[in-house]
LUMDOBA-718174 format. One record per residue (C-alpha): x negated, y, z negated; residue in three letters. Coordinates in steps of 0.001 Angstrom, whole numbers, padded with zeros to 6 digits, always signed. Layout:
N
XYZAla
...
This chain:
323
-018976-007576-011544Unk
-017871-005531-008602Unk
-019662-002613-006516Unk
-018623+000560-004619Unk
-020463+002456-002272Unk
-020260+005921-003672Unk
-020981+009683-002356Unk
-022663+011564-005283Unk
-022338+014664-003926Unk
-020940+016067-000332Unk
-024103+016146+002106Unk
-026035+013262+004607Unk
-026299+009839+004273Unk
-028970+010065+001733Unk
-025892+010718-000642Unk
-024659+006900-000569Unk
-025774+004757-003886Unk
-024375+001617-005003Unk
-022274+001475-007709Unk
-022307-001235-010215Unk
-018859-001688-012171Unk
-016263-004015-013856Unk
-013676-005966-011754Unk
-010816-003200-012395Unk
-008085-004620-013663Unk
-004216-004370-012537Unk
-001640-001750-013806Unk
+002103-001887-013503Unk
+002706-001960-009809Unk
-000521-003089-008967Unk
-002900-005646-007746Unk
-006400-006336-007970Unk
-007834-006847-004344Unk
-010767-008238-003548Unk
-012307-006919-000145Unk
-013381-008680+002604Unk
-013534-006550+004997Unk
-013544-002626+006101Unk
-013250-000509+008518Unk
-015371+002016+009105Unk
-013771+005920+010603Unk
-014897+009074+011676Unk
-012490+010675+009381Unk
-015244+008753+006394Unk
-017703+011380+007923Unk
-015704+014047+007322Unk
-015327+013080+003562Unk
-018488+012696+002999Unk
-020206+015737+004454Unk
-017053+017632+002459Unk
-015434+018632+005478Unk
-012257+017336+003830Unk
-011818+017739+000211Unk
-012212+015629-002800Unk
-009802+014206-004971Unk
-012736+013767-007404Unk
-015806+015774-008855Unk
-018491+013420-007689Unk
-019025+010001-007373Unk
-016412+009551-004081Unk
-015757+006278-002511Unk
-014921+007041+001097Unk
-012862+004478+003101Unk
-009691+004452+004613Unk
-008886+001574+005872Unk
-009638-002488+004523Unk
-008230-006209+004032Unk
-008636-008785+001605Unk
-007042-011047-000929Unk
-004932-010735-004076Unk
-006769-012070-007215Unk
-004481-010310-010150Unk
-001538-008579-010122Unk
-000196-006159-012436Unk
+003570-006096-014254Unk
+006673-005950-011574Unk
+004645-007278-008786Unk
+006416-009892-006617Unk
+003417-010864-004032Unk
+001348-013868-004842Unk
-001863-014016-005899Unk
-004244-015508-002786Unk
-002132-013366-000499Unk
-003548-011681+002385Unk
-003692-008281+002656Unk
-004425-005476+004269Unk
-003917-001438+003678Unk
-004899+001964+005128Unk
-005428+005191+002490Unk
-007487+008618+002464Unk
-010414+007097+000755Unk
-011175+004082-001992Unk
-012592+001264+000797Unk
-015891+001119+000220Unk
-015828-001370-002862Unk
-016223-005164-003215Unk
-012813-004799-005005Unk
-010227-002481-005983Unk
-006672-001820-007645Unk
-004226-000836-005743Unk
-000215+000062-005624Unk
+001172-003081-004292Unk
+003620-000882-002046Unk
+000683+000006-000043Unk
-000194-003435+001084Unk
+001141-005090+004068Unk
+000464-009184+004224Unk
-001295-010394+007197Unk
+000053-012522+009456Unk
-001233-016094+010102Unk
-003474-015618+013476Unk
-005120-012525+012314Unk
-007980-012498+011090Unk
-009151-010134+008115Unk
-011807-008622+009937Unk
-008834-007784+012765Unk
-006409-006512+010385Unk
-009356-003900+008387Unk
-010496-002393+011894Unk
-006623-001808+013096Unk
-004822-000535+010483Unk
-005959+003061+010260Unk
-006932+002988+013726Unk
-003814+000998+015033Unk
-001317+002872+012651Unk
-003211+006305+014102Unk
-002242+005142+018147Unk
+001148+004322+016769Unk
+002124+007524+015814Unk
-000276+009533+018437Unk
+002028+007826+021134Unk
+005443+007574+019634Unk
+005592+010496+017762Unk
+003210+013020+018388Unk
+003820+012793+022087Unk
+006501+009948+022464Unk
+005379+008462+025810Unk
+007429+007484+028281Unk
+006609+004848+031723Unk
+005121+006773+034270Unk
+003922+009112+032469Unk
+000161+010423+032583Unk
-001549+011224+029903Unk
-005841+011867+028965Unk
-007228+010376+025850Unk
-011412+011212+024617Unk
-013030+009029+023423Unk
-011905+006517+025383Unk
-014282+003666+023898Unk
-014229+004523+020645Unk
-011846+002155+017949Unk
-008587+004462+018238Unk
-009341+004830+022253Unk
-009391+001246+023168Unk
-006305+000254+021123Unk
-004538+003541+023029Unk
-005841+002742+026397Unk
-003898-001071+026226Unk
-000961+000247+024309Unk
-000289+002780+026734Unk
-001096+000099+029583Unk
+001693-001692+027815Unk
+003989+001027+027994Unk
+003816+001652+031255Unk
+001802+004998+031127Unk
-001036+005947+033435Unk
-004049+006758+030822Unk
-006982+008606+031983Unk
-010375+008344+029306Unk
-013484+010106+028773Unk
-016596+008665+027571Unk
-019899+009686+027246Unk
-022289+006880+029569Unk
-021166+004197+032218Unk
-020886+001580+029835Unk
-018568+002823+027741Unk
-016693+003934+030441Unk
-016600+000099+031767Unk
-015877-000879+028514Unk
-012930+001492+028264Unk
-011888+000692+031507Unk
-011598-002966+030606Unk
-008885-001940+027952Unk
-006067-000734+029713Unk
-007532+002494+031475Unk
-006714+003599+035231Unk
-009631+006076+035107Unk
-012699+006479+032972Unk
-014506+009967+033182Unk
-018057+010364+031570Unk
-018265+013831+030506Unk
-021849+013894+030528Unk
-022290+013759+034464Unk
-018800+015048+035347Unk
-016554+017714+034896Unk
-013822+016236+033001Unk
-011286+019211+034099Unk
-011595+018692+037571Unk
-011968+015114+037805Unk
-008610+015096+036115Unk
-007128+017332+038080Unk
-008643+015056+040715Unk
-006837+011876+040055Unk
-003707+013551+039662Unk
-003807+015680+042706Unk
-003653+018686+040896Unk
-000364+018101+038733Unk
-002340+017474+035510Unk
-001478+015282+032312Unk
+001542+015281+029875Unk
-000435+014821+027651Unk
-003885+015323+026222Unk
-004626+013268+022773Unk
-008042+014554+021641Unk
-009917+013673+018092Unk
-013230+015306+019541Unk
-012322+019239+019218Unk
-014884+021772+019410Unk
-016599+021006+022833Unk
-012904+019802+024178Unk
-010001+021422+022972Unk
-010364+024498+025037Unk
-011187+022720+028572Unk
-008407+020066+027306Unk
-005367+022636+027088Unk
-006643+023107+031406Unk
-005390+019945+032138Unk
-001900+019840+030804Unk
+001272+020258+033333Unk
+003729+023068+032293Unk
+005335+021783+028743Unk
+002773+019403+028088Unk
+001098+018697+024909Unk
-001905+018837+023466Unk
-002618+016415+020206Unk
-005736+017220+018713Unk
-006181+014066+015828Unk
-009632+015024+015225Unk
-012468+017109+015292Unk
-016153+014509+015642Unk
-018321+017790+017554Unk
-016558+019778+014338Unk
-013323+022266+014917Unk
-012296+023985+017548Unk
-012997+027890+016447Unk
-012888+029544+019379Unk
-008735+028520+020027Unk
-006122+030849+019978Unk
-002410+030488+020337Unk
-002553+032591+022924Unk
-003776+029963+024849Unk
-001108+027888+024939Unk
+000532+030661+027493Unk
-000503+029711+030420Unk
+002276+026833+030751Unk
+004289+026836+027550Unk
+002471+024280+025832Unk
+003235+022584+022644Unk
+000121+021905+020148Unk
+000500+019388+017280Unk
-001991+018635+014518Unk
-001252+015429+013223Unk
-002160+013219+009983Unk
-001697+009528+009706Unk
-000922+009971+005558Unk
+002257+011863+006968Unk
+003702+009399+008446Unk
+002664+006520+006093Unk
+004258+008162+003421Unk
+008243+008376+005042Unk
+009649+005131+003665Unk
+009475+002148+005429Unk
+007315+003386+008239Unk
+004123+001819+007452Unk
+005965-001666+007143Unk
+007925-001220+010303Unk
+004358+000246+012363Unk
+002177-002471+011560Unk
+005104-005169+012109Unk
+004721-003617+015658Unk
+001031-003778+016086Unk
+000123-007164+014742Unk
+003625-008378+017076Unk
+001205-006607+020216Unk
-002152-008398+018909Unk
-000616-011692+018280Unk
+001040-011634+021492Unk
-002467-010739+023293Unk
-001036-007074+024469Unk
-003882-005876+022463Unk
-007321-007273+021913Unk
-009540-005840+018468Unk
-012890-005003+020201Unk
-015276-004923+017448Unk
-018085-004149+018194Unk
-020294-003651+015053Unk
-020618-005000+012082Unk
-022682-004136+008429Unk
-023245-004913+005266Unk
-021472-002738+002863Unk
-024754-001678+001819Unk
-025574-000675+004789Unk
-023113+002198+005472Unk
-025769+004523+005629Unk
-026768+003083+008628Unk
-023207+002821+010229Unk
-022383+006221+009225Unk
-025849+007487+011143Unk
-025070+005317+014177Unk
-021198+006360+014038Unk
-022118+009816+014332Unk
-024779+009504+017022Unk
-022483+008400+018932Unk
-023549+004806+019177Unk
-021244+002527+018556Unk
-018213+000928+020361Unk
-014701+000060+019131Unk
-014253-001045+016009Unk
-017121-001487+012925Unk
-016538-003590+010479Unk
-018602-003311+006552Unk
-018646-006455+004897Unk
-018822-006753+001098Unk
């Protein structure tokens, strides 16, 4: 037998039960995976609560992001079975095991642990894209990122390091500031005691950022467009104090600025990119550029608990659920 955590309805975390099923079994194209380990998102709360919509009725499984190995695989499959795995997807990760396309799976390399792979590819893939697409860095740039400790904000704080960019964070007490300042940060603001606008406009001596990449939305967007330097850019990824309602268009005026929305499924879906962007992150992890801080861990029957400390804001890095 195999079990999924499921969402019977949209709502709290009361809505999680555990669902008893069948090992699924592989279609052309497809493998059976089992899990062994998953990584748990902000973008699972938004699925849950119904913020974003359902593919299904009732009954969701939320989780986008996991690793494990290949015990069956279906007609036209060339990977082996005993492979290791790993994947990111809207939703489907909270199971013990699962069938999936094999075109979505991406082998691990040797030196990576499972648990590494499941917290970085939805995270990892997200910073890939934030910072060469969204707003392609460049070295010497300066740029703010929120949520500075968080899973995406550590990854972006040493990637950028990497790149040569000078990243400014916000966090909300002193240790996650320390803790994002230990991954690649020049400056770590906490928002709850200062001013994030001015102290930015502080350490730059008034010129602003290039950039602002912000997944936090209704309490920053607005004070976030303040800090940008004529042209810059403001990437808003997410939305964890809910959307920004009170944003016009209009005020992007006040230095020509550019606004993007992004969506990691975007980019996973051109051909070859998902390949070619995790080649590129597991090349920085094995070669120590970036370290996986993970920082929780649960049992997959647990997720009500990680969702409830996820959302209050207490965890660091990464959080791994473990079938």
């Amino acid at each position: 037998m195999s079990y999924a955590m499921v969402v019977t309805a949209p709502g709290g975390v009361e809505k999680f039960r555990r669902q008893d099923r069948a090992v699924p079994q592989p279609g052309p194209g497809e493998v059976v995976l089992r899990q062994t380990a998953i990584g748990l998102n902000y973008i699972d709360v938004y699925f849950r609560t119904g913020l974003y919509p359902w593919a299904v009725p009732s009954d969701l499984v939320p989780g986008g992001e996991a690793a494990g190995v290949i015990e069956a695989v279906g007609p036209g499959v060339d990977l082996p079975v005993g492979l290791r795995v790993a994947y990111t997807l809207r939703d489907g990760a909270y199971a013990s095991h699962r069938v999936i396309a094999a075109d979505q799976l991406v082998a691990i390399p040797e030196g990576i642990s499972d648990e590494v792979a499941a917290a970085v590819m939805l995270k990892g893939l997200t910073v890939h894209y934030l910072i060469h697409h969204s707003y392609p860095v460049a070295a010497g740039d300066c740029v703010l990122v929120h949520a500075a400790a968080g899973g995406v904000g550590l990854l972006a704080g040493q990637w950028l390091k990497h790149k040569g960019v000078r990243a400014i964070g916000t966090a909300g007490t002193p240790e996650k500031c320390t803790l994002a300042l230990q991954h690649g940060y020049e400056a770590v603001i906490d928002y709850k005691t200062q001013d994030f606008v001015a102290e930015t406009m502080r350490l730059t001596e008034g010129k602003g950022v290039q950039a602002v990449y912000d997944s936090v939305g209704a309490v920053t967007v607005k004070k976030s467009v303040e800090v940008l330097q004529t042209f810059g850019t403001l990437v808003s990824f997410g939305q964890s104090s809910g959307p920004a309602l009170d944003f016009r268009i209009t005020d992007l005026a006040r230095g020509s600025l550019r606004l993007t929305r992004p969506t990691l499924f975007h980019h996973t879906a051109q051909p070859g990119w998902l390949r070619k962007a995790s080649r590129e992150l597991f090349d920085l992890i094995l070669a120590g550029r970036i370290k996986v801080e993970i920082g929780q861990r649960y049992a997959l029957g647990d997720v009500a608990a990680a969702h409830t400390a996820l959302e209050a804001r207490k965890t660091t890095g990464c959080t791994i659920l473990t079938p």
